[in-house]
Steps between C-alpha positions, in 0.01 A plus 500: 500500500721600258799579732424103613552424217822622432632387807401155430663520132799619671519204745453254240808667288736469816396121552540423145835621425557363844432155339676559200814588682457134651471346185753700343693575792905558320339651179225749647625615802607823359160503243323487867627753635475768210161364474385555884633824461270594166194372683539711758523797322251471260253420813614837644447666209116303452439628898585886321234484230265292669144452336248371709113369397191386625193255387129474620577142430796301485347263253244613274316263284343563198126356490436278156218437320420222289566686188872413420529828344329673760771774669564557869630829634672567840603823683766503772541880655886547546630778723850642438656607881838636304775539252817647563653428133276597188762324272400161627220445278229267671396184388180283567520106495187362432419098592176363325369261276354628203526722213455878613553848509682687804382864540677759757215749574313463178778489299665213307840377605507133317314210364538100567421315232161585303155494658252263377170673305220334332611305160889570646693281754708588789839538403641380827769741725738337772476482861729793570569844323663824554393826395638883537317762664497811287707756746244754453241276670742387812419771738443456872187434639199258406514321156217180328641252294329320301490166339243428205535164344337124394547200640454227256709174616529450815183564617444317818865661648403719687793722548518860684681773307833630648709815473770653622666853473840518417812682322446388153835406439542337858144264337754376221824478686334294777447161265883548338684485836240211623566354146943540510508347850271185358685488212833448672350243715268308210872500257708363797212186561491491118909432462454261793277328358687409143819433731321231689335340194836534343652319800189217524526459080918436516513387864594102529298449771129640434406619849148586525565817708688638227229511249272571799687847594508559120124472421466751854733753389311524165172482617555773721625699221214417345283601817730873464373541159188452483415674829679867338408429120193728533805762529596413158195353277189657473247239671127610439290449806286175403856320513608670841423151642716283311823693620386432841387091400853463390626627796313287704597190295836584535476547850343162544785336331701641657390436872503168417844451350674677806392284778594189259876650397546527888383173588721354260755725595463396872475119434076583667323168549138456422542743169204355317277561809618826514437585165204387480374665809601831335386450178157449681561820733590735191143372326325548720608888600422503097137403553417669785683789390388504098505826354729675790832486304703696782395318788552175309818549435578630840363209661654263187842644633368460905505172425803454299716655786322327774601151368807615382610598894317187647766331228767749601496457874489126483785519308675707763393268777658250329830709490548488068683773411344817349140445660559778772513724196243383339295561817627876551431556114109359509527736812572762351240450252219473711533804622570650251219419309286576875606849523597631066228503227394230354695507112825628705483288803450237269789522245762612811326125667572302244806668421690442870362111436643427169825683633466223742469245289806647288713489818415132555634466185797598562492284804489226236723585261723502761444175639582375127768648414623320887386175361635521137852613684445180690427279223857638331636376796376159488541453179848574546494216786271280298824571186724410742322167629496403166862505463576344831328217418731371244819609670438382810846337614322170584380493134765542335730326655324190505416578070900537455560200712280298246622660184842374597368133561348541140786615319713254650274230421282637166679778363215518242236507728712761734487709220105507455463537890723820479315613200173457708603689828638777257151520346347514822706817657485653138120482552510612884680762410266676169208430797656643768356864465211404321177561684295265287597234211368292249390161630723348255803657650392358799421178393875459335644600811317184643635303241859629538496418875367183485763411283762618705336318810513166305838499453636625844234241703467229184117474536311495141234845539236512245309829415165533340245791435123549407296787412783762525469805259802661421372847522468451872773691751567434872784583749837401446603154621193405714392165302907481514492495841202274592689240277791544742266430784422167310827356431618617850188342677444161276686184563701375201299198303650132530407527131313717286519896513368787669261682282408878572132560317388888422211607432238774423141563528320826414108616572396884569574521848866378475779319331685186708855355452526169640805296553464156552814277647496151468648334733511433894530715696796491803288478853643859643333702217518860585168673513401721235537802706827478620847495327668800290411307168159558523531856704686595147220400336238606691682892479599479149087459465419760725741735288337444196148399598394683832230310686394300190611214542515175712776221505439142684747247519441134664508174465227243263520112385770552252729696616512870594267786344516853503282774335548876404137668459561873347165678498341744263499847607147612566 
């Protein structure tokens, strides 16, 4: 049994610095290696001094009365086959509930917390001790342990009493180097997690996954924790149960919030549906499972992987990158968690998934830094469209052809129609690299060109406003250029003027520029859709606004209308 054993701590130590090197692959590599090495020779060195025992009964359990402070005793005969080194002092682990008394043949070798008498309570012990066998006593041959105790909480758990025989100092070593390599792992989810709450806190654009990965990565630090903190805080035995509540909880959560990062991460339809069919899978493994903390975590995470590759492979079917990794990780997982036990298969399962998840990350991160390069790019173009729209040969040429006409004729007014077109490219040109400005800005711009316009085409433009608060900022020149679109679309009035009416509403859901012109319309109107005017607009929006917003253009009773709706970020 006991060479079985060793063999099977042995194979776990391979396959866990196996994942480690996976995880840490340019960092570890050497660490792995010296580390393989150092297993294998303290195994070979454990096969030398080899100490082997048997048990009538591989779980003994005390019988209790209904005295609280009534004491059980339990003897397990132990037969030593060996020892090859007498300096290895032995060591017995003891696993009970209760407060007792552990004798090797007759003779004291350590208490657990104080037994309970008449007129004194139990002073409770914790679920797991270690005690030294006196080297005088560890000879070969037949040996009765002993375990004399009370049982006051707990009462109706009716848990067996384990031991094990082992190199004392092997007994306290054993937790550590379990302990280091959780450590490493629970302090790398623990930095991921502050980075990713960092990034969701200062990120622009709140994506859910974000916060989603974060809240993983720290609840399965958590999960780390609290499974190994019985290695560092005494826990009496009446709270032995809570550890493992928390656990589940945590485990619970945790199913749940992997299957819903990946279906956002996978664009999944039917999420609610989904989630609501596993929310009602994962109760009712609790129910039917109450009180079985392993299995109902095991089958909490059965679940949670199960969804997660339905999720996964759909994903791949529909050929979105990263999903045939996702697929081999939950793989890997599975059976993992099939063939390892349970706490390791567990962590190393979860671990290969959220290593997953991190590479999808980087999947997106990539994909954003590929749109934010493209969004330099067009904003260059977008820049540049701005500028070409008053220096367009046509434009000028038939502006300077009119500014002659009016200094020959009005020098006065020449001079206020060169003062105007001045203001205009002075303004063009302090928006021209500007992603957003004021309304006002914008608005004077308006005002500038329709002054110009007047004099070169000697039609009377009138401007008027409503509801517009100056704190407000859109896109450069995009109210400038649906007023283009109106003088270049409206026949001239036998009398009168051409008025250009802008306005604003505002409720919760959105805000809404309008921008009424008044007058009629020429019968070869463009539709809204077509024409670079309104392209530029329509991109300048999408620069600054994504998918949240929606422009019409077309044509009512007076005139021409066309609205802007901006929507709130949700």
């Amino acid at each position: 049994m006991q060479t079985a054993l060793r063999a099977f701590e042995m194979h776990f130590s391979i396959r866990y610095l196996f994942y480690l090197y996976l995880m840490y692959k340019p960092t570890f590599l050497l660490a792995f290696l010296l580390l393989l090495l150092t297993s294998c020779k303290q195994y070979t060195e454990y096969v030398k001094s080899d100490v082997t025992y048997y048990t009538a009964d591989e779980h003994p359990r005390p019988i209790l009365s209904r005295e609280a402070y009534s004491k059980f005793e339990v003897q397990m005969e132990i037969k030593i086959l060996k020892r090859e080194s007498a300096a290895d002092r032995l060591g017995l682990q003891v696993n009970a509930f209760g407060a007792f008394d552990v004798y090797w043949d007759g003779v004291l070798v350590g208490r657990n917390g104080r037994m309970a008498k008449p007129g004194q309570p139990e002073v409770p012990g914790t679920e797991m001790t270690y005690y030294q066998i006196p080297e005088r006593l560890a000879n070969i041959g037949n040996h009765i342990v002993t375990v004399t105790g009370t049982q006051a909480y707990e009462r109706e758990a009716q848990r067996g009493i384990d031991i094990k025989l082992e190199s004392y100092l092997r007994l306290h070593r054993a937790p550590l180097i379990v302990m280091s390599f959780m450590n490493l792992m629970a302090g790398a989810f623990l930095i991921a997690a502050i980075y990713y709450f960092f990034l969701y806190i200062n990120s622009t654009r709140k994506e859910i996954t974000v916060l989603l990965f974060g809240i993983i990565c720290l609840l399965f630090f958590c999960l780390l924790i609290v499974e190994y903190v019985k290695f560092y805080v005494f826990i009496p035995y009446p709270e032995f149960y809570t550890r493992l509540q928390i656990v589940g909880a945590l485990t619970f959560i945790i199913s749940i919030l992997v299957p819903w990062y990946f279906m956002l991460q996978f664009d999944f339809k039917r999420k609610r549906l989904f989630l609501f069919i596993l929310i009602a899978i994962l109760l009712s493994i609790y129910i039917f499972h109450f009180g079985h903390y392993d299995k109902t975590a095991i089958y909490f995470s059965h679940a949670m992987c199960f969804l997660s590759l339905y999720i996964a492979v759909n994903a791949a079917l529909r050929k979105i990158k990263g999903g045939l990794i996702v697929v081999f990780a939950l793989a890997v997982s599975i059976v993992v968690n099939k063939y390892m036990f349970y706490d390791f298969g567990l962590f190393i399962a979860f671990t290969s998934i959220v290593l997953s998840m991190l590479y999808l990350h980087t999947i997106r991160a990539k994909a954003m830094e590929e749109a934010h390069n493209a969004s330099l790019l067009l904003s260059s173009r977008l820049q540049l469209e701005l500028v070409k729209k008053n220096i367009q040969p046509h434009f000028l040429r038939n502006t300077l052809t009119s500014l002659i006409d009016w200094v020959e004729e009005s020098p006065q007014q020449g001079v206020i129609f060169i003062r105007a077109l001045a203001d205009e490219f002075d303004i063009m040109n302090s928006i021209a690299e500007e992603k957003l400005i004021p309304i006002r800005d914008e608005i004077e711009l308006c005002l500038r060109h329709l002054e110009v316009m007047s004099f070169r085409k000697e039609i009377c433009y009138n401007w008027k406003e409503k509801d517009i608060d100056e704190n407000d900022e859109i896109p450069p020149a995009i109210i400038h250029t649906i007023v283009e679109n109106g003088i270049t679309h409206s026949l001239p009035p036998k009398q009168g003027c051409i008025n250009f009416f802008l306005s604003s509403t505002t409720n919760k859901q959105y805000k809404q520029y309008s921008l009424l012109t008044e007058a009629k319309n020429r019968r070869k109107q463009k539709a809204a859709s077509s024409g670079t005017g309104f392209k530029y607009i329509k991109a300048r929006l999408n620069e600054s606004y994504g998918n949240n917003w929606e422009f019409e253009s077309y044509a009512v009773e007076e005139g021409w209308l066309t609205t802007i709706k901006i929507f709130n970020k949700k």
